[in-house]
Biopython code that builds the backbone (N, CA, C, O; Angstrom):
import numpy as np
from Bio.PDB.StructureBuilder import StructureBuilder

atoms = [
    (1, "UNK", "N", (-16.185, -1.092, -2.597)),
    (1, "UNK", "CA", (-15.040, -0.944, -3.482)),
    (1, "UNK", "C", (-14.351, 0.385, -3.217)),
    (1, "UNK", "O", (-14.866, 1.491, -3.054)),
    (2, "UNK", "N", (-13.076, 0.031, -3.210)),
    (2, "UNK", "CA", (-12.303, 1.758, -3.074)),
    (2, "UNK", "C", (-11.626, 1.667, -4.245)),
    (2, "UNK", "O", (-11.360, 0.610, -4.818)),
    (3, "UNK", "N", (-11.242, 3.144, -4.737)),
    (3, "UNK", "CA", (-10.446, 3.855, -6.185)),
    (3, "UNK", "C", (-9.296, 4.164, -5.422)),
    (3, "UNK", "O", (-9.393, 4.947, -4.477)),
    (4, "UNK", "N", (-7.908, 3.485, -5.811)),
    (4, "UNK", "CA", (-7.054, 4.121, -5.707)),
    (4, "UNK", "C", (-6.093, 4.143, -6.699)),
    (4, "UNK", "O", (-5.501, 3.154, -7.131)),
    (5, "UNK", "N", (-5.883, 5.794, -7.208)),
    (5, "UNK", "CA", (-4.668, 5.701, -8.150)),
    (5, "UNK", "C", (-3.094, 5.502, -8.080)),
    (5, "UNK", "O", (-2.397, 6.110, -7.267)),
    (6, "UNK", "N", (-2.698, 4.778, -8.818)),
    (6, "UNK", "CA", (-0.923, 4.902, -8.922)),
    (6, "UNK", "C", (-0.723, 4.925, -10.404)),
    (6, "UNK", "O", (-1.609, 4.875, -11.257)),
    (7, "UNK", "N", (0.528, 5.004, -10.583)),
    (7, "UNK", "CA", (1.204, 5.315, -11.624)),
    (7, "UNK", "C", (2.492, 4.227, -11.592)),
    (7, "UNK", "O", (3.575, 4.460, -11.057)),
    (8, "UNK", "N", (2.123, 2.997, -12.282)),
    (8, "UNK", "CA", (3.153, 1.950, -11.505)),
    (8, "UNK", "C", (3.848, 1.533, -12.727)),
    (8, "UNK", "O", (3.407, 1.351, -13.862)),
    (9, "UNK", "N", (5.273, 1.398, -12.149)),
    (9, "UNK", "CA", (6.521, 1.121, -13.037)),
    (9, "UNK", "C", (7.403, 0.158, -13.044)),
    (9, "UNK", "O", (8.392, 0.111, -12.312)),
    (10, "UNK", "N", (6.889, -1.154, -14.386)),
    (10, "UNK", "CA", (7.282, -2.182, -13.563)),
    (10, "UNK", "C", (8.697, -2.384, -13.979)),
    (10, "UNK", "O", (9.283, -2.077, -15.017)),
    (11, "UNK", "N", (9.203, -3.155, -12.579)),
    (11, "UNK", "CA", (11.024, -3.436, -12.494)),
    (11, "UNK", "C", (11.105, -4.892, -12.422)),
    (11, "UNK", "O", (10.195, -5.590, -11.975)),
    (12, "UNK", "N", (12.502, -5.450, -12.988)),
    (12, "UNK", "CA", (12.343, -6.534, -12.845)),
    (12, "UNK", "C", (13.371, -7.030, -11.467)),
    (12, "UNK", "O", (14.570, -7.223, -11.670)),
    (13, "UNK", "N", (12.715, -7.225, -9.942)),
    (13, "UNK", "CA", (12.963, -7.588, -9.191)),
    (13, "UNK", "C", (12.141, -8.679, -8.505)),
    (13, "UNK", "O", (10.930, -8.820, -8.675)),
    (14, "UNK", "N", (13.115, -9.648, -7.498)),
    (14, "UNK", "CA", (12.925, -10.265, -7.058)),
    (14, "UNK", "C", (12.611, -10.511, -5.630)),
    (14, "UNK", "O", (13.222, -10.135, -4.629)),
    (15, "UNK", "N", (11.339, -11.349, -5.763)),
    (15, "UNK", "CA", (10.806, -11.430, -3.817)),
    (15, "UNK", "C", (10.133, -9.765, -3.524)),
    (15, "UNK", "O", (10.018, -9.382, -2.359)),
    (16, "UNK", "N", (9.760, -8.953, -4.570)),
    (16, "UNK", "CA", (9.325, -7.489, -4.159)),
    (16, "UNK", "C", (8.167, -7.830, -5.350)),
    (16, "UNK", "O", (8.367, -8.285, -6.477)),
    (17, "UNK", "N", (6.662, -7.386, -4.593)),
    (17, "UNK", "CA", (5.813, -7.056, -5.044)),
    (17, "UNK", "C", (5.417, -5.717, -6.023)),
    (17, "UNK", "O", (5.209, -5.638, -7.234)),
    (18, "UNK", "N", (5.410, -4.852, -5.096)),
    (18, "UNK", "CA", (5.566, -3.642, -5.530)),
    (18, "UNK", "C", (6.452, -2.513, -4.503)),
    (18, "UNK", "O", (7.004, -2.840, -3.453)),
    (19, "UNK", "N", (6.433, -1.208, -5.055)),
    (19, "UNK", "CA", (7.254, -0.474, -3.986)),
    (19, "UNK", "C", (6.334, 0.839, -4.116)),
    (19, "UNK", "O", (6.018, 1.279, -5.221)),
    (20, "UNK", "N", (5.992, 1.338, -3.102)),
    (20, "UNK", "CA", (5.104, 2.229, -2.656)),
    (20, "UNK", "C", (5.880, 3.663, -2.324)),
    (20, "UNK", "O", (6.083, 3.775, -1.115)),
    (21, "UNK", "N", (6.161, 4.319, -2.786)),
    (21, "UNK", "CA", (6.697, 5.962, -2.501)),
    (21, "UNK", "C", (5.937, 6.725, -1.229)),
    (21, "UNK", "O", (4.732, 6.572, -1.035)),
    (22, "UNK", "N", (6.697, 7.485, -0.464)),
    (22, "UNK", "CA", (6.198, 8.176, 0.212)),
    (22, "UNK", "C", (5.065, 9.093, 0.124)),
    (22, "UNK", "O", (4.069, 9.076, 0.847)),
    (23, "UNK", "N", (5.279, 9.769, -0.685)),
    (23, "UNK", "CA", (4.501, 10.943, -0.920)),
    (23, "UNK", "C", (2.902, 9.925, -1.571)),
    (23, "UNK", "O", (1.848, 10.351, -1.100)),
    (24, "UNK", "N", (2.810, 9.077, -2.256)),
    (24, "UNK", "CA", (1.643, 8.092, -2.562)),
    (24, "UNK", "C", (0.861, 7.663, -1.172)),
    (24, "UNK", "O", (-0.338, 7.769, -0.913)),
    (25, "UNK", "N", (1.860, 7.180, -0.423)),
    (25, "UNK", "CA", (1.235, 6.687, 1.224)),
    (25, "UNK", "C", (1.144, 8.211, 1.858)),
    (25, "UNK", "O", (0.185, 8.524, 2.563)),
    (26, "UNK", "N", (2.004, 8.953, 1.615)),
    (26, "UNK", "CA", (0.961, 10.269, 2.675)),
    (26, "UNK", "C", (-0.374, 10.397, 2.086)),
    (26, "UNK", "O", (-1.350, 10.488, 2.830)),
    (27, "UNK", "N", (-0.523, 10.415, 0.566)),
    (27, "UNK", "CA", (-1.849, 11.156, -0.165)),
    (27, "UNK", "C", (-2.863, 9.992, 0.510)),
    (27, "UNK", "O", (-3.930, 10.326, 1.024)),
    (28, "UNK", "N", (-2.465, 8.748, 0.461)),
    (28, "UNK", "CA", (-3.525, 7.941, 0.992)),
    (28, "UNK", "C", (-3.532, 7.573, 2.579)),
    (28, "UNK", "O", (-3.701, 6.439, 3.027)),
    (29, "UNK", "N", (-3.381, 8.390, 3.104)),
    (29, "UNK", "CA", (-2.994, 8.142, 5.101)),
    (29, "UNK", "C", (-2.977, 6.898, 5.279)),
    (29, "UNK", "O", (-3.842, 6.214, 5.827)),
    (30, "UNK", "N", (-1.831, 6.517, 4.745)),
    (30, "UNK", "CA", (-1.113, 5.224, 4.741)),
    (30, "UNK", "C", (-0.526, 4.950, 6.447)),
    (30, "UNK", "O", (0.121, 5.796, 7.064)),
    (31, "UNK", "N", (-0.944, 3.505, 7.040)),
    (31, "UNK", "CA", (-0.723, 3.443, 8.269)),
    (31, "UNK", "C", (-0.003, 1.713, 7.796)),
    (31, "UNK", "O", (-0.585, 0.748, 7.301)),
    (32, "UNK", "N", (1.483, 1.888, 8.211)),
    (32, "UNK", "CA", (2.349, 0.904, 7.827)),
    (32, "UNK", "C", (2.600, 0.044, 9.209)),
    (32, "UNK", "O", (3.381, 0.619, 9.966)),
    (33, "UNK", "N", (2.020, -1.415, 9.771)),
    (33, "UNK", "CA", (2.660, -2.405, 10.483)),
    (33, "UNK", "C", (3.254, -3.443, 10.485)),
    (33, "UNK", "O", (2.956, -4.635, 10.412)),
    (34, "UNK", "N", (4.480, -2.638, 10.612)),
    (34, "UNK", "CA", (5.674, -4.000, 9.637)),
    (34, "UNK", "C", (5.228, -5.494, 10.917)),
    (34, "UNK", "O", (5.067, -6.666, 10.575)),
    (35, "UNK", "N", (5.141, -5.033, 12.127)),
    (35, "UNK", "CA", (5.190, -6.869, 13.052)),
    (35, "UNK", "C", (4.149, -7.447, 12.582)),
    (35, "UNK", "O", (4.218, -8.676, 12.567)),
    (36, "UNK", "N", (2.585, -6.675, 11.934)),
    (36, "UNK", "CA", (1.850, -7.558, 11.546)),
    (36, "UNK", "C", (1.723, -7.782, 10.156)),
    (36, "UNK", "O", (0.822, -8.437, 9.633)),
    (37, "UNK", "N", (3.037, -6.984, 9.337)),
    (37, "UNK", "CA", (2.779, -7.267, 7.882)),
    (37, "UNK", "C", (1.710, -6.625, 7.300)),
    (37, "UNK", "O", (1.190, -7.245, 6.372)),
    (38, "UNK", "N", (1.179, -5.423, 7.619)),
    (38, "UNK", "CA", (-0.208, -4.944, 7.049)),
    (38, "UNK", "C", (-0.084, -3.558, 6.677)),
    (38, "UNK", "O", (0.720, -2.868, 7.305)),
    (39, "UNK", "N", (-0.594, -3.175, 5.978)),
    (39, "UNK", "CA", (-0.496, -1.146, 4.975)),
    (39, "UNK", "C", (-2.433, -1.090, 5.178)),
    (39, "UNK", "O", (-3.186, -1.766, 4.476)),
    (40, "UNK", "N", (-2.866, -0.212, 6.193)),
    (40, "UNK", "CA", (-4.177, 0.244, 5.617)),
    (40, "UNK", "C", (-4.203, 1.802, 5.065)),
    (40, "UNK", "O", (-3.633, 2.664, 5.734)),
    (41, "UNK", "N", (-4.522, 1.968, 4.479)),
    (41, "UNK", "CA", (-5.001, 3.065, 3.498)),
    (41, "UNK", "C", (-6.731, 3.645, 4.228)),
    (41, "UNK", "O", (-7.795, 3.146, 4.596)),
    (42, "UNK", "N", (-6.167, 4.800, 4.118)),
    (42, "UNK", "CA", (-7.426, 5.644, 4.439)),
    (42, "UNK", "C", (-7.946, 6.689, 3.651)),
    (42, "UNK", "O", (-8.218, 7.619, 4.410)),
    (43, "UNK", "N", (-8.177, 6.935, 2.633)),
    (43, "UNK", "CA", (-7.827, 7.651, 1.597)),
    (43, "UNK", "C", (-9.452, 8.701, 2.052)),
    (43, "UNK", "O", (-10.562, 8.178, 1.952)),
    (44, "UNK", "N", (-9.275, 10.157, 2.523)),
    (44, "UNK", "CA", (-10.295, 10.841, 2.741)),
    (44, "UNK", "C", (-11.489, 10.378, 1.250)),
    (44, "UNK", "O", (-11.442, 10.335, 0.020)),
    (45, "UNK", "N", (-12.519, 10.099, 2.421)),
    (45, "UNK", "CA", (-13.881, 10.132, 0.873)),
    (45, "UNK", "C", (-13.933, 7.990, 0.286)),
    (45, "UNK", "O", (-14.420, 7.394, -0.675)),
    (46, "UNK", "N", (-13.364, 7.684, 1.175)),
    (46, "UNK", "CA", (-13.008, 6.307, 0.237)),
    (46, "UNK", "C", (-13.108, 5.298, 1.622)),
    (46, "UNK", "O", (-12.777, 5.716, 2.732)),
    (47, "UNK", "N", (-13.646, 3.818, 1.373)),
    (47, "UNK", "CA", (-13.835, 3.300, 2.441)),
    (47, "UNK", "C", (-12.463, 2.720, 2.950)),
    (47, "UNK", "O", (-11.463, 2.754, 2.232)),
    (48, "UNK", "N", (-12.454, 2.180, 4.233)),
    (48, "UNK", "CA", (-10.825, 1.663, 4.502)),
    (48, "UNK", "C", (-10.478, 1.039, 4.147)),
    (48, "UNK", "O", (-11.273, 0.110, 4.013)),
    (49, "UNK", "N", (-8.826, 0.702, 3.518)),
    (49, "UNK", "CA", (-8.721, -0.861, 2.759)),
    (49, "UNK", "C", (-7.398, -1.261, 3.844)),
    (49, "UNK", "O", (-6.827, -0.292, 4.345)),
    (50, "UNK", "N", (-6.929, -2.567, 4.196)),
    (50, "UNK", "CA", (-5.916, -3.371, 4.467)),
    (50, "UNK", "C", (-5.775, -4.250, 3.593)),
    (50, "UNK", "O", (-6.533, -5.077, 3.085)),
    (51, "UNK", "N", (-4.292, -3.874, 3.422)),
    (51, "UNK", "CA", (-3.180, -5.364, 2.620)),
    (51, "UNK", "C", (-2.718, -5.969, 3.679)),
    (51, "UNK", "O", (-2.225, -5.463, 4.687)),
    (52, "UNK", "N", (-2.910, -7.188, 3.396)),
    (52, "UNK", "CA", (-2.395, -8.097, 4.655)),
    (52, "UNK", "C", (-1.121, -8.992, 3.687)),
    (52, "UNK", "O", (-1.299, -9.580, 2.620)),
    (53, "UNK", "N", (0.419, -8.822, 4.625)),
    (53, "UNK", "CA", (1.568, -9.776, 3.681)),
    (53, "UNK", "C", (1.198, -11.554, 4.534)),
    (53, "UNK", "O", (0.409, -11.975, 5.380)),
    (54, "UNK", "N", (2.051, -11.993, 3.876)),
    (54, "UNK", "CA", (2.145, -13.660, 4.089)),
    (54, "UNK", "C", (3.411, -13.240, 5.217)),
    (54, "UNK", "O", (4.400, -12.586, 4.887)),
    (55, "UNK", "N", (3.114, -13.840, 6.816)),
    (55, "UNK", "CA", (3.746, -14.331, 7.322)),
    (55, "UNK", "C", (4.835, -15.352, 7.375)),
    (55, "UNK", "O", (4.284, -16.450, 7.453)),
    (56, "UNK", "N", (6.238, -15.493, 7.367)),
    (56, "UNK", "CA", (7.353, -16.053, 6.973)),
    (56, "UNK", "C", (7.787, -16.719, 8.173)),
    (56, "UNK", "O", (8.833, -17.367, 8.175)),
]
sb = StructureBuilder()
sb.init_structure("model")
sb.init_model(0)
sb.init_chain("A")
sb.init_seg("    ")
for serial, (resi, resn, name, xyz) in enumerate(atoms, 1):
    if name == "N":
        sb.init_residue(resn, " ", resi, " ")
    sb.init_atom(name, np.array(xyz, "f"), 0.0, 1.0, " ", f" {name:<3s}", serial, name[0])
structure = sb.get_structure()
C-alpha cells in the first residue's frame, strides 16, 4: 500500500477525472506517458504506484 496526500477540489467537469497540479507531481516524482496513458509516482520512502488510463 502507498500514502499519498492531496487536497482535492471537486469541479463539475466533464470526461476529466481529476486534475493533478504541478508542484503535487514534482513532490511525488511524477513520471507522465501520455502514448501509453500512464502517471507513475515515486514518492521517496513509498513503494511505486502506476495509473494506467483506458485506451480510446
Amino acid at each position: 500500500d502507498a500514502w499519498l496526500e492531496a487536497n482535492l477540489i471537486p469541479l463539475d467537469l466533464v470526461d476529466l477525472d481529476i486534475i493533478l497540479g504541478m508542484d503535487w507531481l514534482e513532490k511525488h516524482h511524477a513520471l507522465v506517458d501520455y502514448f501509453q496513458k500512464e502517471v507513475t509516482l515515486r514518492s521517496p520512502g513509498q513503494p511505486k504506484v502506476t495509473f494506467r488510463g483506458e485506451r480510446r
